[in-house]
FIFI-361609 format. One record per residue (C-alpha): z, y, x; residue number from 1. Coordinates in steps of 0.5 Angstrom, whole numbers. Each point is the difference from the previous one (the first is absolute). Layout:
<rs>
((Z; Y; X); NUM) ...
</rs>
This chain:
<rs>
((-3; 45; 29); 1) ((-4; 4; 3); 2) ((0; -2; 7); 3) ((-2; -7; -4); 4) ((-6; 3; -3); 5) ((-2; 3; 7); 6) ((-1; -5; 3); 7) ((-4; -3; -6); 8) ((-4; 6; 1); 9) ((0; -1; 7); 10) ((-3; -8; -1); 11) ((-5; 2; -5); 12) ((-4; 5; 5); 13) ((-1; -6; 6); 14) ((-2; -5; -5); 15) ((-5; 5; -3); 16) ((-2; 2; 8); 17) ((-1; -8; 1); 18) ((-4; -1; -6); 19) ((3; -6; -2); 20) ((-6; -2; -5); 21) ((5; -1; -6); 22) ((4; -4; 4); 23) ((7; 1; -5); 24) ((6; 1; 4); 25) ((7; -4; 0); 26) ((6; 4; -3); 27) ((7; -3; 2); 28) ((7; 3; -1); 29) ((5; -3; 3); 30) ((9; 1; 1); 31) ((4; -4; 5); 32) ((6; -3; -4); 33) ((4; -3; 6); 34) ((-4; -5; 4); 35) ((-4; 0; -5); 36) ((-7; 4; -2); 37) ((-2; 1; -7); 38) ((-7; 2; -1); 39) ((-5; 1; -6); 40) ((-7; 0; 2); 41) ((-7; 2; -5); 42) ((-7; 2; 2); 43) ((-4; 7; -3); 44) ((-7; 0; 1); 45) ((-3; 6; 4); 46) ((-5; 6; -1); 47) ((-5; 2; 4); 48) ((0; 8; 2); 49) ((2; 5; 3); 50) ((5; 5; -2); 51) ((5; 6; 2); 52) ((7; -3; 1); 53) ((5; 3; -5); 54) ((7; 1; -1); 55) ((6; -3; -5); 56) ((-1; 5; -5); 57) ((-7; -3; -1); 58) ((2; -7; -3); 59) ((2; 4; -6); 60) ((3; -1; -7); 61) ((1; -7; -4); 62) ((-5; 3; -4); 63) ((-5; 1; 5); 64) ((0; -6; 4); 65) ((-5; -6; 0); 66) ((-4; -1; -7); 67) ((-1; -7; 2); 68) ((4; -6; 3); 69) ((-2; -3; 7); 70) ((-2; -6; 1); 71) ((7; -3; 3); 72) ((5; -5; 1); 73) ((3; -2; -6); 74) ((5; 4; -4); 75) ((-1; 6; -4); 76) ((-3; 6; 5); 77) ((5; 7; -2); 78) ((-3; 7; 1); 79) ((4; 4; 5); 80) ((3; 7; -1); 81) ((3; 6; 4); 82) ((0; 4; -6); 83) ((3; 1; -7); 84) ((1; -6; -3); 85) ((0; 2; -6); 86) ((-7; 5; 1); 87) ((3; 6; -2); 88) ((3; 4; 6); 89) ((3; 8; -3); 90) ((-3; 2; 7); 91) ((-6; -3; -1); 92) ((0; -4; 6); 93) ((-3; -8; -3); 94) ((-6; 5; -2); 95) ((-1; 4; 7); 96) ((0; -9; 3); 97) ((-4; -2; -5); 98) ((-5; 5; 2); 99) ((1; -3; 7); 100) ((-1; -6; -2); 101) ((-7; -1; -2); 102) ((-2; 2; 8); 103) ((4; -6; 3); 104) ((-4; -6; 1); 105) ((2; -6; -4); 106) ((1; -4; 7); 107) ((7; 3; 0); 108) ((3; 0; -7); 109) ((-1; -6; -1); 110) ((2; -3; 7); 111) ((7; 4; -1); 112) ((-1; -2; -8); 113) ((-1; -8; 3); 114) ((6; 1; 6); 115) ((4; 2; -5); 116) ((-1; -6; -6); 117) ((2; -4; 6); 118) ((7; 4; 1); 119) ((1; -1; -8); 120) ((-2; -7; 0); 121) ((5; -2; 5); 122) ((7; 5; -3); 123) ((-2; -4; -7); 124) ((3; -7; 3); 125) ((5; 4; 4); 126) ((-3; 2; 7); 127) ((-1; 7; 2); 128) ((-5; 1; 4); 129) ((1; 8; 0); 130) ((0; 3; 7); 131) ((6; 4; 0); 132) ((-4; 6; 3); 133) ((-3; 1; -7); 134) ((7; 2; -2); 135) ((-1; -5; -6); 136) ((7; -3; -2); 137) ((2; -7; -1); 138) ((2; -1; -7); 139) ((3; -6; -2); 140) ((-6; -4; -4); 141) ((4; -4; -4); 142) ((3; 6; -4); 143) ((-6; 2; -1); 144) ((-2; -6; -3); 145) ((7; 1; -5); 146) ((-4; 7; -2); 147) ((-6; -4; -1); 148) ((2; -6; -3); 149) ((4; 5; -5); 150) ((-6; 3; -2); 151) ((-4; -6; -1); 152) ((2; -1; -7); 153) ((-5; -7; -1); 154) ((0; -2; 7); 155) ((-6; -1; 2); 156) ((0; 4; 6); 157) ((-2; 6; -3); 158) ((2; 7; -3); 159) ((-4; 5; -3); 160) ((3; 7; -1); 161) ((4; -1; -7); 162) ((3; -6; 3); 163) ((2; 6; 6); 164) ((3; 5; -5); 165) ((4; -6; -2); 166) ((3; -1; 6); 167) ((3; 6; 1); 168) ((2; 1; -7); 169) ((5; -7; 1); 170) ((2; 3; 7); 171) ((1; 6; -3); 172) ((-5; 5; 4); 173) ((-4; 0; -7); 174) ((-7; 5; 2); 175) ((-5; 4; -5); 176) ((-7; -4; -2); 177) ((-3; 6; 6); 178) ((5; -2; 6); 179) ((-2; -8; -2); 180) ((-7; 1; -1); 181) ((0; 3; 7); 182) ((5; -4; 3); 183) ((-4; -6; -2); 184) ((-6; 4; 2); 185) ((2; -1; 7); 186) ((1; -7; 0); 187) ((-6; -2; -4); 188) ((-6; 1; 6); 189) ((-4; -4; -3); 190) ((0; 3; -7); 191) ((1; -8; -3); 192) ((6; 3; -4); 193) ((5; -5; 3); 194) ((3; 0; 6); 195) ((2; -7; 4); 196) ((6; 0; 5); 197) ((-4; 2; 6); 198) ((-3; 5; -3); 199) ((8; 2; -2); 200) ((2; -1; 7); 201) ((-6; 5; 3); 202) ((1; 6; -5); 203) ((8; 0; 2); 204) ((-2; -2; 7); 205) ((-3; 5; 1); 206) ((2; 6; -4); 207) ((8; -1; 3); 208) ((-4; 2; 7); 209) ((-1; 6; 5); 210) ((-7; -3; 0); 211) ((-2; 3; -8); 212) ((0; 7; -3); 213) ((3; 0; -7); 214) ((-1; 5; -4); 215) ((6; 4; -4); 216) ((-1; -6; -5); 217) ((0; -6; 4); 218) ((6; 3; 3); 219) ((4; 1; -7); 220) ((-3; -8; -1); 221) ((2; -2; 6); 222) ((7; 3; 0); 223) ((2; -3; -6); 224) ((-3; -8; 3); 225) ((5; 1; 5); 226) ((5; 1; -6); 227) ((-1; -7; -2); 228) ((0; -4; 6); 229) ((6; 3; 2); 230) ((4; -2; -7); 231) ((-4; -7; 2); 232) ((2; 0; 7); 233) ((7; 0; -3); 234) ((-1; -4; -6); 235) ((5; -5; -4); 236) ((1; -6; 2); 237) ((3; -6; -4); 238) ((2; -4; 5); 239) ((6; 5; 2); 240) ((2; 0; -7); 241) ((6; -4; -2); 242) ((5; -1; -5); 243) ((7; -1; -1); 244) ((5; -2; -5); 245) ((5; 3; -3); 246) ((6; -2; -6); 247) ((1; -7; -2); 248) ((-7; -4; -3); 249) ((-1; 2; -8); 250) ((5; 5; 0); 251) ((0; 9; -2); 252) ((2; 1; 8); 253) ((-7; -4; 3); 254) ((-4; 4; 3); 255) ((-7; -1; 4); 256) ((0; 5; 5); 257) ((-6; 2; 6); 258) ((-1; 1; 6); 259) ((-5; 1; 6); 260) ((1; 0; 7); 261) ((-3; 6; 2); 262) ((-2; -1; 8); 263) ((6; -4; 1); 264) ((5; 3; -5); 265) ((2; -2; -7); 266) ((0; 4; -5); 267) ((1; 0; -7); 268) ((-5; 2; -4); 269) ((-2; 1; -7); 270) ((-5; -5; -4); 271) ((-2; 6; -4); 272) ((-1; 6; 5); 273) ((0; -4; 6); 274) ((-6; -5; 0); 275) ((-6; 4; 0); 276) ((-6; -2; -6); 277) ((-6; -2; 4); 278) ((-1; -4; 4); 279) ((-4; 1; 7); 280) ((-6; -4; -4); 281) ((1; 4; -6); 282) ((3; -5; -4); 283) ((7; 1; -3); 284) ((7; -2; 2); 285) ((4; -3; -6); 286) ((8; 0; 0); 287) ((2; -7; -4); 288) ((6; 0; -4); 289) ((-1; -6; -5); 290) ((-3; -6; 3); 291) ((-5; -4; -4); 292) ((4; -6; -5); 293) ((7; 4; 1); 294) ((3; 4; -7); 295) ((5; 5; 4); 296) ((-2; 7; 0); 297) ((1; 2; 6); 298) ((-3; 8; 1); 299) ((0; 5; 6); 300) ((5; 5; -2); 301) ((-2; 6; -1); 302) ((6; 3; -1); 303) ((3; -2; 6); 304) ((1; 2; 9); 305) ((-6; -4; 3); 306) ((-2; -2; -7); 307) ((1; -8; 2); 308) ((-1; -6; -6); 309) ((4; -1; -5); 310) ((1; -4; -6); 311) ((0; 4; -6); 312) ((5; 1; -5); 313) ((2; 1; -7); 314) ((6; 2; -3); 315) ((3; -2; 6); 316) ((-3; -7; 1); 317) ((-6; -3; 4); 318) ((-7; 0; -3); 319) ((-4; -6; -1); 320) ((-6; -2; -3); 321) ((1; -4; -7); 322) ((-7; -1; -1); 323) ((-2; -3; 6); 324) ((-1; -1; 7); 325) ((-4; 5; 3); 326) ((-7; -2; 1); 327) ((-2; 3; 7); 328) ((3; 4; 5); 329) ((3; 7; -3); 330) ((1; 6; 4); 331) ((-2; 7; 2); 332) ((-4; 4; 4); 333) ((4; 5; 5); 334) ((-1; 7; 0); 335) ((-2; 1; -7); 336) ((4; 2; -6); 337) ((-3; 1; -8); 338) ((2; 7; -1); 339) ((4; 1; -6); 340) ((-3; 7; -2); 341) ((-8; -2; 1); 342) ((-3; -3; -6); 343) ((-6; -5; 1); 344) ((-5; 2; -4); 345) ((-3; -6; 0); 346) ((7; -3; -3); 347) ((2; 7; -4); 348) ((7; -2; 3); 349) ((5; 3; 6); 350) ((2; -4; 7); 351) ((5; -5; 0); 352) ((4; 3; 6); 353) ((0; -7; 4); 354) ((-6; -2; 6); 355) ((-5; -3; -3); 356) ((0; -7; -1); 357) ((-4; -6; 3); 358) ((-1; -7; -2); 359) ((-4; -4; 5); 360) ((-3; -6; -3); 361) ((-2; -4; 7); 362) ((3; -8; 1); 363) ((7; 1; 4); 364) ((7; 3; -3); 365) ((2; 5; 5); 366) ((8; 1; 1); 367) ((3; 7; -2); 368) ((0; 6; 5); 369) ((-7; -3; 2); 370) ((-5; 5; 1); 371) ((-7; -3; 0); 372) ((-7; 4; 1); 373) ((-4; -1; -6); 374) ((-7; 1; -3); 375) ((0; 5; -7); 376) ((-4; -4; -4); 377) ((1; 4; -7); 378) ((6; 2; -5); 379) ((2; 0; -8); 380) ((3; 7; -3); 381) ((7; -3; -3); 382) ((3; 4; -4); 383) ((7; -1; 1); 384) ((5; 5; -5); 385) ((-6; 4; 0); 386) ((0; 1; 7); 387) ((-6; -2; 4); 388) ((2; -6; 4); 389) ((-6; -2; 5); 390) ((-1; -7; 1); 391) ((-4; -1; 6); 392) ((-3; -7; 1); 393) ((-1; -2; 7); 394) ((0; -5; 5); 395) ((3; -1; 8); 396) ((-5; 1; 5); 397) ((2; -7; 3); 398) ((-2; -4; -6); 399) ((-5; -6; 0); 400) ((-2; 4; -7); 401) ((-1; 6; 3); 402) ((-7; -1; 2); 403) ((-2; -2; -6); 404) ((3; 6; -3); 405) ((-1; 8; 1); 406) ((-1; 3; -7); 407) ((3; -1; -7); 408) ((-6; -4; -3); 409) ((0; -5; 5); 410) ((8; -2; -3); 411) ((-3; -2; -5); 412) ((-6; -3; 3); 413) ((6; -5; 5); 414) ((6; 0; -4); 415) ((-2; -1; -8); 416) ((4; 4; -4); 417) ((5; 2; 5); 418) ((0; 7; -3); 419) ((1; -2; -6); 420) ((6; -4; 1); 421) ((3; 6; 5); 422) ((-2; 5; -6); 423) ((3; -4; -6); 424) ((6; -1; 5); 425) ((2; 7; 1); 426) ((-2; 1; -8); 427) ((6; -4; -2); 428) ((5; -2; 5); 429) ((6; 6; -2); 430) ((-2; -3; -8); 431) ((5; -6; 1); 432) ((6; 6; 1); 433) ((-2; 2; -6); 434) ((-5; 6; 2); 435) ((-7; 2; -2); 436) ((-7; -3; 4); 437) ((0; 4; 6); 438) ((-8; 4; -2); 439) ((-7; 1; 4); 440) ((-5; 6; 1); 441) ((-7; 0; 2); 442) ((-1; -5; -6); 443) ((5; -5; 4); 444) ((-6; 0; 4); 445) ((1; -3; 9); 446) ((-3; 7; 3); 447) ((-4; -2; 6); 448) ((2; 1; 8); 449) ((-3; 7; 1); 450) ((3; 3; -7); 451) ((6; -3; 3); 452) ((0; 2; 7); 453) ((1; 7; -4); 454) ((6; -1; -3); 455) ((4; -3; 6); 456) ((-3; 6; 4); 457) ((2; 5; -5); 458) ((7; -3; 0); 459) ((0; 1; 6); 460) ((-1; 7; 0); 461) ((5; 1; -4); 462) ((5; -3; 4); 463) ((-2; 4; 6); 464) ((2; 7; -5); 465) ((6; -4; -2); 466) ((2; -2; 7); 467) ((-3; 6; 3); 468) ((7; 4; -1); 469) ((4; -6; 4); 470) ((3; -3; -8); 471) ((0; -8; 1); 472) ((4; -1; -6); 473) ((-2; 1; -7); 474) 
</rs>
């Protein structure tokens, strides 16, 4: 960078010595990729006048570049910053370059602001035009799109800072309301309070460089990204997952176990343990035991070794439903279980000592042991026994209605009445057996997507305290 911004400096003093008039000049970046050159071009206008030649702490911090855009090419110009990105230095190093800043001339902040934009703009569609004397990593574009796809709860191509804090809640990094702030502060160069992905790709560009000066906070911030790309970098992936039978069909010995082939090696693994939560995107991963229109009661085994499916017994026989088929596909999330000890306030009453349970309401009948990625969309508070029972509603990612759906209003909006014929269904589905109604909370009312993405996380936790002792079976 700064034998880049020397000859930038370097430039700017013959072209004011041969009185261009005005004339802008034209800006190119360029990388070779084999036989290949790949190259960005922009003009800026110039300034008249004559100025000492200044150094690389004159460009100054985020908060003390350009107050205004120059005319460019297209695209969205960024500031440049080789100070604190988050405008607080313990050293107080950001003030010392923001002084420093107001004697640089324009011509050279916004000639390296503009080079720059160009460089952002090339790495967002995959090319780095990064010189590797700025010492700049090369990072893996795509993932970083997982960051941002995650974070971009509407898809809309951009995040504001309550959808970051979420991000890192899901991932498992979750940050104060200041650290967010901040983080986002950093980001956000054009104080629009909403960052597009080119924005994203800048701040993270630039932050993970030798070129940046972060402070004590940006360093503790950007420690904790790395965090997340690393569970990233190694994320679940469902397609080497499978599963395998054992037992004869309809019997107490069958069982549905998984495995995963784990850079070539198959291991067996558990549905409850093994299979992570969230997806990259932030969606969630479901584990199917029932299939839609079926009636056996199949169940991942809680109480057994690698926790496979089963079907349920009682009394020594297998369990089936006598009310009906099951109306969608019924499952659980991994990595989440209903701690018997809490009492939801909501509900009054204790946990039910299982993974909280799914029921995905899309087109397609998945077999069991399929695990599918879904959409939470909302839940009803069954009371079963005088246990609480989550029943999350929820439809793969896949489906042709999915689009259509991404709350718990838009259910009723697109499937008339499905909640209604799901709640009447877990009310009285055990009465043919002889029992009670199974009961609601929340005034039976279906909880929308945020309330519900509360309690699946909080599941989560609680299945983080009872894992974190290494117990796999309750």
């Amino acid at each position: 960078m700064e034998e880049q911004l020397k000859l930038i400096e370097d430039a700017l003093r013959k072209a004011r010595g041969a009185s261009l008039g005005g004339m802008p000049l034209d800006i190119s970046v360029s990388r070779q990729y084999g036989d290949s050159t790949v190259t960005l071009r922009s003009h800026l206008p110039t300034k008249g006048g004559s100025s000492a030649p200044v150094g690389l702490s004159s460009l100054g911090s985020l908060d003390s570049a350009l107050p205004e855009e120059p005319q460019m090419g297209v695209g969205v110009g960024r500031r440049v910053s080789t100070a604190s990105f988050f405008g607080e230095d313990d050293g107080g190093g950001a003030g010392i370059a923001r002084a420093e800043s107001r004697e640089a001339p324009a011509e050279v902040a916004r000639l390296a602001a503009e080079i720059e934009r160009l460089k952002r703009k090339a790495l967002s569609r995959g090319v780095n035009l990064t010189s590797k004397d700025e010492d700049v990593p090369s990072e893996d574009v795509a993932m970083l799109r997982q960051v941002f796809a995650l974070a971009d709860s509407t898809g809309d191509g951009f995040i504001n800072a309550t959808e970051l804090g979420q991000m890192h809640m899901v991932l498992g990094e979750p940050l104060s309301d200041g650290e967010v702030a901040s983080a986002f502060k950093a980001m956000d160069s054009s104080r629009s309070g909403a960052v597009n992905f080119e924005d994203f790709l800048s701040w993270y560009t630039l932050a993970h460089s030798n070129a940046g000066m972060l402070s004590k906070k940006g360093q503790a911030y950007t420690g904790r990204f790395k965090k997340i790309m690393a569970k990233l970098g190694g994320a679940f992936d469902t397609k080497n997952l499978t599963c395998t039978t054992s037992g004869p069909a309809a019997s107490l010995e069958y069982r549905v176990q998984f495995h995963y082939n784990d850079h070539g090696q198959l291991k067996q693994i558990s549905p409850w343990h093994d299979i992570p939560l969230y997806a990259p995107d932030g969606n969630v991963h479901m584990v199917v035991e029932i299939p839609k229109w079926s009636r056996a009661k199949f169940e991942v085994a809680t109480g057994e070794d690698h926790n496979p499916i089963k079907q349920d017994t009682k009394n020594g026989k297998l369990r089936e439903y006598k009310y009906g088929d099951m109306l969608f596909n019924y499952g659980c999330f991994p990595q989440t279980w209903e701690d018997p000890a809490h009492v939801t306030p909501d509900t009054g009453c204790n946990g039910d000592n299982d993974p909280i349970d799914a029921c995905e309401i899309g087109t397609k009948i998945f077999r069991s042991g399929s695990v599918v990625k879904v959409k939470v969309l909302g839940c009803l508070a069954m009371i079963d026994d005088g246990e609480t029972d989550w029943k999350v509603i929820c439809i793969a990612c896949d489906d042709p209605l999915a689009p259509k759906l991404n709350d718990i209003d838009d259910v009723e909006a697109v499937i008339p009445g499905a909640i209604s014929v799901m709640r009447e269904w877990f009310r009285n589905y055990k009465t043919v057996d002889g029992k009670p109604q199974n009961a609601f909370g929340m005034d039976e009312k279906a909880m929308n997507r945020e309330y519900t993405l509360a309690v699946v996380q909080e599941t989560n936790e609680f299945w983080k305290k009872l894992t974190e002792k290494g117990q796999k079976t309750v």
